[in-house]
C-alpha positions, 0 to 999 in steps of 0.5 A: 483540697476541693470540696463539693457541697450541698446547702438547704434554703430557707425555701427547702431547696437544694443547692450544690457547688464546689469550692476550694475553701468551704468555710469561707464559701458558706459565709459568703452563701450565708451573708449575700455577697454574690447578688447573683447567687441562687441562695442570695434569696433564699437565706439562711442556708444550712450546710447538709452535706460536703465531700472532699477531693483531692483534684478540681477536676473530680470535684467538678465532675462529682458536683454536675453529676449530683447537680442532675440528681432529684431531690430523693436522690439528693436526700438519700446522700444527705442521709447516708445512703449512697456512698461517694462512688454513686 
């Protein structure tokens, strides 16, 4: 199983990953472990939203395609207002 995943920052933005382990993931994202990371400065981070996929490559496909979207756009899914084929 893959998930692809969407966090809040303590700065408001968004960040969207993928990960075939998403619990321990978010503890890496929420306890700094990748210096490198885009959420390494911006914690604490929430989990808003997840998906799950039974291929990586549908998962990947899936989190470029949410990665291009707007912060609106990125929100209504977070709401429930686009489903997963959007």
């Amino acid at each position: 199983m893959y998930f692809i995943y969407i966090l809040k920052c303590s700065d408001t933005t968004y960040y969207t990953g993928v990960t075939s382990d998403i619990e321990k993931r978010i503890f890496e994202h929420q306890n700094g472990v990748h210096r490198e990371a885009y959420t390494f400065t911006r914690r604490p981070v929430e989990l808003v939203y997840s998906e799950s996929y039974d291929k990586i490559e549908d998962a990947i496909q899936r989190e470029k395609q949410v990665k291009d979207w707007s912060r609106k756009k990125k929100e209504k899914l977070i709401r429930g207002d686009f489903f997963k084929n959007v």
